[in-house]
N, C-alpha and C positions, 0 to 999 in steps of 0.2 A: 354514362360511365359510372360504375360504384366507386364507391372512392378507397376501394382496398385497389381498386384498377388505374383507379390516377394516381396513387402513390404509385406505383410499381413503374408506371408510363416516366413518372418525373425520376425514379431512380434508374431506369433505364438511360435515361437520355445525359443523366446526372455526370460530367468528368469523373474519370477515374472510380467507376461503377464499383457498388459492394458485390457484385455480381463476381468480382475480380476471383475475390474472396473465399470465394465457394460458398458454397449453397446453407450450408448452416449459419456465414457471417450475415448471409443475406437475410434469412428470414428470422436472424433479432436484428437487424435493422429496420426491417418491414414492421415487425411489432412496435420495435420505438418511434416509429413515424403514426405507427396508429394509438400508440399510447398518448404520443405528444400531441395530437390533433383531439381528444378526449377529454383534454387537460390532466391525464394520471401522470404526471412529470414523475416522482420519484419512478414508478413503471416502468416506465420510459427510459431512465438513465439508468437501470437495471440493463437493462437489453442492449442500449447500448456499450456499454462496460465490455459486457458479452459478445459484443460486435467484434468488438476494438480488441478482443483479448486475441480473438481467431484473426483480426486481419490488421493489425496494426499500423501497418502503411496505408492505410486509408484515411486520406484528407477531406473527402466529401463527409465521414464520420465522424472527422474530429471537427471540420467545425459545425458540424449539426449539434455536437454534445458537447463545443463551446458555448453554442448560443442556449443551450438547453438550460445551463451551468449558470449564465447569465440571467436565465427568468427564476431559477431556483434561489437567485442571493450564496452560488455558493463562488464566489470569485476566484478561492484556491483552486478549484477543480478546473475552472476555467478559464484559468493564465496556465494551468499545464498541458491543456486539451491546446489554444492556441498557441502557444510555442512548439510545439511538437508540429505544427500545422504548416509554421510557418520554417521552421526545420526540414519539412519533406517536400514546402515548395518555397524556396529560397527566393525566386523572380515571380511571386504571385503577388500582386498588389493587394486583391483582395484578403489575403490570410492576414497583411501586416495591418490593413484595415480595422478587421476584426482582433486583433492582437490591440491594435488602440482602445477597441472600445472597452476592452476589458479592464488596460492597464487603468483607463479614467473610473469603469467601476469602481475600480478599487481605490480612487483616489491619488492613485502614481501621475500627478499629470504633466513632469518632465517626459518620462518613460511614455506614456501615451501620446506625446508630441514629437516624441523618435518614431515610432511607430505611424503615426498619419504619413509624416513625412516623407519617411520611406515608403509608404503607398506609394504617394505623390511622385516620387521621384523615378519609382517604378513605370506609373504611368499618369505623365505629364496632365495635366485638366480634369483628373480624374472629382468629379465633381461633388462628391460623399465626402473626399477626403476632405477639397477644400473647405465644405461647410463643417464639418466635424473637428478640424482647424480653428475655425472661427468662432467656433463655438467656446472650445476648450479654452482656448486664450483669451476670448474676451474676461473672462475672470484670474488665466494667469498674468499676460502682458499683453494688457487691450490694446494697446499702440499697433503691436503684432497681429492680430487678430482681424483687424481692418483692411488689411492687403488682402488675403485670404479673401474673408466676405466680396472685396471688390471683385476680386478675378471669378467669386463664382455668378456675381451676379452679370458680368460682362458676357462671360461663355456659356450663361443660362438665360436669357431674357425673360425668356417664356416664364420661368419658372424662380422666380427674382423677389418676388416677397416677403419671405422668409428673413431674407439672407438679410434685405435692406431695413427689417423691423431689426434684425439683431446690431445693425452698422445704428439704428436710430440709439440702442441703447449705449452703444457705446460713447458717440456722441454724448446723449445727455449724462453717464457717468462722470463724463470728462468736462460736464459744465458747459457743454456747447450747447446749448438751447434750440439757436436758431437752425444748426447743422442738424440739428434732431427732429426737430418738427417738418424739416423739409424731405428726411428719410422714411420720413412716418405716414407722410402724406405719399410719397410714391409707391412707400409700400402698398396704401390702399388703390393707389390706381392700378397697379399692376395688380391687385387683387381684392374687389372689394368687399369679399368675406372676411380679411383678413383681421377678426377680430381681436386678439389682440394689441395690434396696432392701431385701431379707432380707441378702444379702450385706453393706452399708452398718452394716443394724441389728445382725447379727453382731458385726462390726468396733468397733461402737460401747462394746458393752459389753466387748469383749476390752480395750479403753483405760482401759474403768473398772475392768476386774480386776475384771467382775463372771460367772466362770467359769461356772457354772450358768445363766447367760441367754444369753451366747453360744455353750453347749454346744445350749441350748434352740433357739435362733435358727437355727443352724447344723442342727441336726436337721430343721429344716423345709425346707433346701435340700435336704438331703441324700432328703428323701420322692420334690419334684420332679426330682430331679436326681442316681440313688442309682448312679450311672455315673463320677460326676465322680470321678476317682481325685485328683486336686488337691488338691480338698473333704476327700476322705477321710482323706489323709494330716497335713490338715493341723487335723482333728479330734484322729485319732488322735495328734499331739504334745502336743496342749493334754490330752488326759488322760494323756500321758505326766508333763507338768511338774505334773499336778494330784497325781501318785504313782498313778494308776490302772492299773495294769500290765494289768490283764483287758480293760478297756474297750479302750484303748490298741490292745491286739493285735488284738482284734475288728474295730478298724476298718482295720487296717494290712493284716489277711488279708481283708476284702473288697474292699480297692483291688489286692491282690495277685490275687485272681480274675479281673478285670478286666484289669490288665495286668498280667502275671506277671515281667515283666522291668522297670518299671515304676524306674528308678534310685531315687529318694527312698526309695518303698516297699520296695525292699529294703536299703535301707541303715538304714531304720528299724526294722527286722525284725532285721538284724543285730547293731542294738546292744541291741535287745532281747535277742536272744539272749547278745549279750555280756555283759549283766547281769547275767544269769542261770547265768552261767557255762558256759553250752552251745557250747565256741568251734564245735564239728562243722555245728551249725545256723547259727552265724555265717558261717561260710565257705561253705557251704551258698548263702545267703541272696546274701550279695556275688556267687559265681561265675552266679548265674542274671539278676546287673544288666546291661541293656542300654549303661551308662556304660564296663561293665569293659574294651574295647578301646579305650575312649577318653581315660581316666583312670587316669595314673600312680600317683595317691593312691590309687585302687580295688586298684589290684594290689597296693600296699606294705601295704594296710589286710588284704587276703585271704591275702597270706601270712603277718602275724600270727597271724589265727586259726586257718591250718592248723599253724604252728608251736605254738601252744598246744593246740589239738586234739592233739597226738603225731603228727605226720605233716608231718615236717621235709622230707622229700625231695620231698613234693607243693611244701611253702610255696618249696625254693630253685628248685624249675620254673618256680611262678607265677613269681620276679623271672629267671628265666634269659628265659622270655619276653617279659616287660615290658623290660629290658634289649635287647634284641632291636627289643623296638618302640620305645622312646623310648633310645639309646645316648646321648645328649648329656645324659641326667639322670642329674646328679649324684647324686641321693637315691637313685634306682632302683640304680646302680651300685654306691652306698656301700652297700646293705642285701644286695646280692646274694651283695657281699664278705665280708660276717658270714655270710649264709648257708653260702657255701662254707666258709668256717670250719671251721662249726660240724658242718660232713660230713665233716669232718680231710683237706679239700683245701685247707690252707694257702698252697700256692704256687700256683693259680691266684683263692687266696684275697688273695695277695698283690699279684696283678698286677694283679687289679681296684682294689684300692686306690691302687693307682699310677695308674691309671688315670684312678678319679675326681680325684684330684693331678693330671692334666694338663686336665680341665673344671674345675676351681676350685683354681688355685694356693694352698698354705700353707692348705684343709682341716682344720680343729683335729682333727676326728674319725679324720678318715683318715688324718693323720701318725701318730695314738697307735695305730690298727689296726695297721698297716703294722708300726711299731716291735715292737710283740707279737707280733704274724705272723713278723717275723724272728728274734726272740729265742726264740721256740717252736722254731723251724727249726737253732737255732744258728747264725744267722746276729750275730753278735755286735755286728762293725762297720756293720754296715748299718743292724743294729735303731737304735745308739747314736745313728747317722745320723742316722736318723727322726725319735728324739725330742730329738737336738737344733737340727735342723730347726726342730719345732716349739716347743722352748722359747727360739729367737729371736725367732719371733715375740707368743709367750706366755710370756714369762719367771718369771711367778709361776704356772703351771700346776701346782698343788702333785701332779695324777694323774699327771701326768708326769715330776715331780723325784722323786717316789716308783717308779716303775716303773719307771727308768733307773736310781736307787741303788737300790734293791732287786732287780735284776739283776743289776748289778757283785758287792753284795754275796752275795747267795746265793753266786757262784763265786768267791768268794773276792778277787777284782780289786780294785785300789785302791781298797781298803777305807776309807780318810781321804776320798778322793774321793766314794763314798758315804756314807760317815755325813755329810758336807755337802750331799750332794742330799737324803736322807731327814729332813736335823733342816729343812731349809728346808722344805719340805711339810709337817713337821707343826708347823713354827712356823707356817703359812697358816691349816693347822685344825688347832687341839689340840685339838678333841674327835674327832678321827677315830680308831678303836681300830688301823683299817690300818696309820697310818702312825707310831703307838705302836710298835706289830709290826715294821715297818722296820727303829725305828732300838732297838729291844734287838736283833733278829736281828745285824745289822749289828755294835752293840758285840758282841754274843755272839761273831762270826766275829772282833773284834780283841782278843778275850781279855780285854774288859774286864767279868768274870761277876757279879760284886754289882750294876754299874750294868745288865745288859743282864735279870737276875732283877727289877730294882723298874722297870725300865719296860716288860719285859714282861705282870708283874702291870697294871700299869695295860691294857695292852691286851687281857688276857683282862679286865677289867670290863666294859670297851669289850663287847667281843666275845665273851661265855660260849657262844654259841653253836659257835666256830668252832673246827675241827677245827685246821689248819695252825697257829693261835695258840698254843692251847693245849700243842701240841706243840711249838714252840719254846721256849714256857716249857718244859718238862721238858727238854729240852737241857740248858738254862741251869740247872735247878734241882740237875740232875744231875751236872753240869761243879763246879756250889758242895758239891757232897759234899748237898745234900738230898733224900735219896731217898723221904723220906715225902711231902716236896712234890711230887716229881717225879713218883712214883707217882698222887699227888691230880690232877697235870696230867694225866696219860696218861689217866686215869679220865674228864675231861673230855673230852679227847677222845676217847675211846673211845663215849661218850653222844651224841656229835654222828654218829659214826661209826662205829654198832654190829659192823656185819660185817666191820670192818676187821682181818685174823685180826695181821696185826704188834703193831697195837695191844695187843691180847688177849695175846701171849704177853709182851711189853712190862711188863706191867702183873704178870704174873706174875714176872718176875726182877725187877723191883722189889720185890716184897711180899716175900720173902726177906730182905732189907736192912731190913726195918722189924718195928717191934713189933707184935706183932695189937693188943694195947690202942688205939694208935696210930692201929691201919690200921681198926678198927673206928669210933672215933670220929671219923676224917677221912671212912669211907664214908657216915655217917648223915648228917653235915654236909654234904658233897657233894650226895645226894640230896635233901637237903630245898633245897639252894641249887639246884639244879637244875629241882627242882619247881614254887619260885617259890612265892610266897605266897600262894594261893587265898584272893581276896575274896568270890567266889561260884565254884559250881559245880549242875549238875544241868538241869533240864528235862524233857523229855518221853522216857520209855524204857520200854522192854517188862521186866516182871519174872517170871519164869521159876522155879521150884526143885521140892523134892521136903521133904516134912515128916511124919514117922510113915506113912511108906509111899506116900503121897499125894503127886503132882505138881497142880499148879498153875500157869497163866498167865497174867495178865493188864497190862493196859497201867497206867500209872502217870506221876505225875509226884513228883521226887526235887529237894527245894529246899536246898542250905546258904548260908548267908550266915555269912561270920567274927561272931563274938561274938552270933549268934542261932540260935536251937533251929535243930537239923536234921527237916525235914517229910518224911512220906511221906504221898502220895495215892493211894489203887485206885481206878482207875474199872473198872467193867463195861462190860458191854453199851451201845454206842449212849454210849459216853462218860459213863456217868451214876457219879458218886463211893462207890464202896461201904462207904470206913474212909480215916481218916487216923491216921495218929501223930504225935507229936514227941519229941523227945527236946532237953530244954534244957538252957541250957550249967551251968546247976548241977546235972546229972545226971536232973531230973526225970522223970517220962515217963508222957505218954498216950496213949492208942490205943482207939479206938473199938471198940466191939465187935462182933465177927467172927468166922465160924468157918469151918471147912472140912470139908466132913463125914471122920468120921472121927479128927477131932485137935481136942481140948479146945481152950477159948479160951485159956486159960490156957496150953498150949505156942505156941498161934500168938504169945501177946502177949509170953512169955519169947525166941522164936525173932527178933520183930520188933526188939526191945531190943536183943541180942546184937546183930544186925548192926547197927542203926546207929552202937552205944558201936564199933565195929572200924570201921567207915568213917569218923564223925570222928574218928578220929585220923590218919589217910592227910589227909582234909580240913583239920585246923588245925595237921598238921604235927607234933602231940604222939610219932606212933608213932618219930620220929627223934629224940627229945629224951635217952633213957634214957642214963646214964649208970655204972658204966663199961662199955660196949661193945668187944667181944670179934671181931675177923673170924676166920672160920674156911673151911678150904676145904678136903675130899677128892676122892678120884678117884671117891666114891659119890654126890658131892652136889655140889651148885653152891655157888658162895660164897654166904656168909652173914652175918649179925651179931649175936649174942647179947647179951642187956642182960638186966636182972632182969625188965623185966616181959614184953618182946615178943624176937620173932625175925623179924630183915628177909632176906628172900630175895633177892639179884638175876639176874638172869635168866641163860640160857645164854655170852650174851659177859660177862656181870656187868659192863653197864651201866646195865640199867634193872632198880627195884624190879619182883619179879615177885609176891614174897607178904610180908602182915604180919602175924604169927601170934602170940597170946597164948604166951609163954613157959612155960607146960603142957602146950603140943602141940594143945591143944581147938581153939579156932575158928581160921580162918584166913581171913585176905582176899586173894584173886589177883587182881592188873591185867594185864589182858591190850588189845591192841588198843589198843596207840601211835598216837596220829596229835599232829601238829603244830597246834596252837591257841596262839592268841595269845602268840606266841614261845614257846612250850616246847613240849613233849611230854607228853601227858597220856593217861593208858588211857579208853576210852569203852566198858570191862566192867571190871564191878566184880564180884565173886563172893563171896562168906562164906558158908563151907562149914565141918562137922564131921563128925562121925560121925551119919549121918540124918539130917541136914537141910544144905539147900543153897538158897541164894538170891542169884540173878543179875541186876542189872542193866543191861541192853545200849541203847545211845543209838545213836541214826542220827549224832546231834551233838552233843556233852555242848554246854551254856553257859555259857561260862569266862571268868572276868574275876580278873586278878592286881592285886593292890594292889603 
C-alpha cells in the first residue's frame, strides 16, 4: 500500500472523519498528514489551519494540529487547538489527556494535573494517564505522585518498569535509599534493558561507597552496552581510585579499541602511563587524543612527557606549535620560553618571555625568567631590570632577592648591596640551604672568611648533596688556612660530581697540605656521612658466585634492618625457598642446610657467614668506624684508607667507596653500580670475593630506607 493510501485508509476509519467535511476540508488534511510525515511541519499547519477553517468541528483535526503545535514549540497554538477539542468532546478522556500534555508543555503544572485527572476520572485505569500523573508530580508533590505510579504498575505488570525506575526516584529524592535500590532492581527484572535504571542502581551504590556493587552493577551495562566508551572510562577510574592498576587498564584499552582518539581515554592511559613512569607511552597516549588541536592544556601536558622521555626537541616543537595556534596564551608562551631555554636559545628564549610580559603585565614567573635569561647573556643591566621590575611588585620575593644579590655578588659588584638582598631572602626562609649559600659566598667575596666558613657549613647541612655549595665552602675553608676541611669540602663535592676532572686534581693538591692520619680519618667520616644511615636495605636480587670450583645461580631475597640479624633467602625453581641464613647482631649464625654438589656444607656455611659479617659492616656503617686510619694513595693503586682491621678502597675519581677488605688482604667486598635512592647514592652490587670463592648480589632495585 503507498502511503498517500494508508493515510487516507487511517483517515477513513479515523472518529468523526474529515471526510464529514467535505471534500475540500479533506484534501488539506490529506496534505497535512503528508506534510507532517516529510517533516515540512510549518507545511503542514498551513493545511491544517485550512482544514479547520472549512470544518471546524473537527476533533480528529484539532488534535492532529494540537499535537503538530506541540512538535513546533508553539504551545499558544496548542492550548487553543486542545481546548476547543475538548469543548467538542466534553466525555472524551483522551482530548483532556492531550489538554495535560500541553498545559505541562507549557509549564501550567496545576492545570495539567486538572486535566490528567479528569482523564482519569473519565476513564477509570486509564493507564497514560496514570503514568503521565506520576510523572508530573514526582517534581510537583512526589508524596502524590507515588500512588499514581503504584496503580499503574499493579494494572500493567507486563509493562511496570518504567513506572517502578520513576517510584525508585522518588524514593531516593526522599532519602529512602534502601526503598530505592529495591525499586531499581525490580525495575531491571521486569526489564532488563532497562537502562536507565542499572545506570541509577550503579550511581546509587557509587554514593554509598559501595565499590564492588557499583563495579557489579556497572558490569551489567557494560554486557548490554560494551560499545559505550563513556561507560568504559568511567569504570576504568573507579578501579583506578580503587588502586587496581590491571583492571583499570583493561577497561581504558577497550574504550581505546573502540575510539582510539577517544580524549578521556587517552588521557587516562597517559597518566596511567605517567605512573608508571613510562613518560614515551605518556606522550604516545596524549599525541593520538582527538582534544590535542583543541586544547592548550593537552599540548603543555605532551610536552612534559616528551620532555621527561629525553626528547627535548620534540617537547619545544609541541609548544612552537601550540604557540602558533593559541599566541594570546600566556601559559603556552611562558613554557615555550623555558623550552628554548633549555636548547641554549636564550635570546629568542628571551623574547618570548617579554612576550608573555606584554599578554599579562608584571607576570611573576616571567620577570624571574627573563631576569636569568639576561644574566645568563651577560646582560647585567637588563637582567637587574627584570628583577627589579619584579621585586616592586613582589617585594618579599625571597627567589628573587637571592638571585639578583647572588648575581651582584658572584662578580664581585656592590657586594654591601648584595649581602642585603641575599640576608633579606634568607631572613624570609632560614631553612633554605640556597640562600645560606648566598650569603657565606657573598661574605666570602667581601673578605669576611670565619663569618662566610660558619654560614657556609650551615648550607652544606642544608644541602650535602650539592656540588656548587660544597665548593664554595672549600674556597672559604681554604682562604681561612684549612686545608684538611677544605679538602673534606672538595671531597663532597667531588661525590655529588664524580667525573668532574678539576675537582679530582683539586682534591689532590690539597691532600699534600694535610696529614694522611688526618686525611684518612676525615675520608671514613665523609663516606659514612655520605652514605647516610641505612635503616633497612635489601629485597629481591639475583645471587651469582663460583665456590670450590663450582658456579652457582639463583634468585634470592637479602633483608637488613639496623639493630636485627641480617637474612639471606635461596629460592629455586618456580620461586620455592631452598636455605635461609641469618646472621645476628651478637654475631650468632644460622643456615639451613644445603649443599652444592661438589663443595661440603660446611664450606658453603663458612663461605655464607664470611660474606655476610663483610656486608654488615658496609650495612651499619661499622667498616668506617676503625680508628687510627691512614689515606694512602700511589700511581699503582687508587686511594685508600688503612685502619687495623679493614681497607676502604675508593673508586677511580676517589669519590665513591669501591671495596671494603679485611685488612689481611682475604675477603673483600666491591660496590659497584651507583644509582641515586632516596637522597643518596647507594651500589645496587654488592660482591665478596677472595681467593676461590665469590658471591654477587645484583638488585634491579635495592629497598632503601635511611633513618
Amino acid at each position: 500500500m503507498t502511503p498517500a493510501r494508508l493515510l487516507l485508509a487511517l483517515v477513513l476509519l479515523a472518529p468523526g472523519s474529515a471526510l464529514a467535511a467535505g471534500k475540500s476540508a479533506y484534501q488539506h488534511y490529506l496534505k497535512a498528514l503528508l506534510h507532517t510525515n516529510q517533516a515540512q511541519y510549518a507545511e503542514a499547519m498551513k493545511e491544517y489551519e485550512a482544514a479547520l477553517a472549512l470544518d471546524p468541528l473537527s476533533s480528529t483535526m484539532l488534535r492532529q494540529a494540537t499535537r503538530l503545535a506541540l512538535e513546533m514549540n508553539d504551545a499558544a497554538k496548542a492550548l487553543d487547538y486542545a481546548s476547543k477539542t475538548c469543548e467538542l468532546a466534553p466525555e472524551d478522556p483522551e482530548a483532556f489527556f492531550l489538554l495535560g500534555q500541553v498545559r505541562w508543555a507549557r509549564g501550567e503544572g496545576p492545570e495539567s494535573r486538572a486535566a490528567f485527572e479528569k482523564a482519569l476520572a473519565l476513564r477509570p485505569g486509564y493507564s497514560e494517564a496514570l503514568f503521565a500523573l506520576g510523572n508530573l508530580l514526582g517534581a510537583l508533590a512526589p508524596e502524590d505522585a507515588k500512588p499514581y505510579l503504584e496503580r499503574y504498575v499493579k494494572e500493567n505488570p507486563d509493562d511496570s518498569s518504567e513506572a517502578l525506575f520513576q517510584i525508585a526516584l522518588l524514593e531516593s529524592r526522599a532519602g529512602r535509599d534502601s526503598e530505592a535500590e529495591s525499586r531499581l532492581k525490580e525495575a531491571i527484572t521486569a526489564d532488563a534493558d532497562n537502562m536507565p535504571a542499572r545506570h541509577a542502581l550503579a550511581e546509587l551504590y557509587e554514593l554509598r561507597r559501595d565499590t564492588d556493587a557499583a563495579l557489579a552493577a556497572y558490569s551489567g551495562i557494560i554486557e548490554r552496552d560494551p560499545r559505550n566508551v563513556v561507560l568504559l572510562d568511567h569504570v576504568g577510574e573507579i578501579y583506578v581510585l580503587k588502586d587496581d592498576a590491571a583492571k583499570a587498564k583493561e577497561h581504558f584499552l577497550r574504550a581505546k579499541e573502540i575510539a582510539p582518539s577517544h580524549p578521556a581515554t587517552c588521557l587516562w592511559l597517559a597518566l596511567m602511563a605517567e605512573e608508571a613512569g613510562d613518560y614515551a607511552e605518556a606522550a604516545k597516549q596524549v599525541s593520538e587524543s582527538a582534544a590535542l588541536s583543541e586544547d592548550a592544556a593537552l599540548s603543555l601536558r605532551l610536552s612534559y612527557y616528551l620532555t621527561q622521555a629525553g626528547r627535548l626537541k620534540d617537547a619545544v616543537t609541541v609548544l612552537e606549535k601550540a604557540h602558533a595556534r593559541w599566541p594570546a596564551n600566556e601559559e603556552v608562551a611562558y613554557f615555550f620560553g623555558l623550552g628554548l631555554d633549555d636548547l641554549k636559545s636564550t635570546a629568542k628564549a628571551a623574547a618570548m618571555m617579554e612576550k608573555v610580559l606584554k599578554l599579562r603585565p608584571g607576570h611573576r614567573d616571567a620577570l624571574f625568567q627573563l631576569g636569568a635569561m639576561r644574566e645568563k647573556r651577560g646582560e647585567l643591566k637588563a637582567a637587574e631590570a627584570a628583577f627589579r621590575t619584579l621585586l616592586k611588585g613582589h617585594p618579599n620575593d625571597a627567589a628573587a632577592l637571592n638571585y639578583l644579590g647572588y648575581s651582584l655578588a658572584d662578580r664581585g659588584t656592590r657586594l654591601e648591596e648584595a649581602l642585603a638582598l641575599v640576608e633579606r631572602a634568607a631572613a624570609l626562609d632560614p631553612e633554605s640551604g640556597a640562600y645560606m649559600d648566598s650569603v657565606g659566598w657573598t661574605l666570602f667575596k667581601l673578605g669576611k672568611i670565619d663569618e662566610a666558613v660558619a654560614r657556609l657549613k650551615l648550607a652544606v647541612a642544608a644541602l650535602p648533596g650539592d656540588e656548587t655549595v660544597s665548593g664554595h665552602l672549600a674556597d672559604a675553608q681554604e682562604a681561612a688556612g684549612d686545608a684538611a676541611g677544605a679538602w673534606e669540602s672538595v671531597k663532597r663535592a667531588q661525590a655529588a660530581a664524580p667525573d668532574n676532572a678539576a675537582l679530582a686534581k683539586r682534591a689532590e693538591r690539597l691532600e699534600e697540605a694535610v696529614d694522611p692520619g688526618e686525611l684518612g680519618a676525615r675520608t671514613l667520616a665523609l663516606q659514612k656521612a655520605l652514605r647516610g644511615k641505612l635503616g633497612s636495605y635489601g629485597g629481591p636480587c639475583v645471587v651469582e658466585g663460583t665456590l670450590g670450583g663450582r658456579t652457582f645461580k639463583f634468585n634470592a631475597f637479602v633483608h637488613y634492618r639496623a639493630g636485627r640479624a641480617l637474612g639471606l633467602e635461596v629460592l629455586g625453581p618456580l620461586f620455592v625457598p631452598l636455605f635461609r641464613a641469618d646472621l645476628g647482631i651478637d654475631e650468632s649464625f644460622t643456615m639451613d642446610p644445603f649443599a652444592i654438589e661438589g663443595v661440603s656444607p660446611e664450606a658453603a656455611r663458612d663461605a655464607v657467614y664470611a660474606a655476610l659479617r663483610l656486608m654488615r659492616t658496609w650495612f651499619d656503617g661499622s667498616a668506617f668506624d676503625g680508628r687510627p686510619a691512614v689515606f694512602k694513595r700511589s700511581w699503582r693503586k687508587p686511594a685508600r684508607v688503612e685502619t687495623a682491621s679493614a681497607v676502604v678502597t675508593l673508586d677511580k675519581a676517589g669519590a665513591l667507596v669501591d671495596t671494603v677488605g679485611t685488612a689481611s688482604g682475604g675477603l673483600e667486598l666491591a660496590l659497584s653500580d651507583y644509582r641515586p635512592l632516596g637522597g643518596r647514592t647507594v651500589p645496587s652490587v654488592l660482591r665478596v670475593q677472595t681467593r676461590g670463592f665469590a658471591l654477587e648480589f645484583r638488585f634491579s632495585r635495592p629497598e632503601v630506607r635511611f633513618e
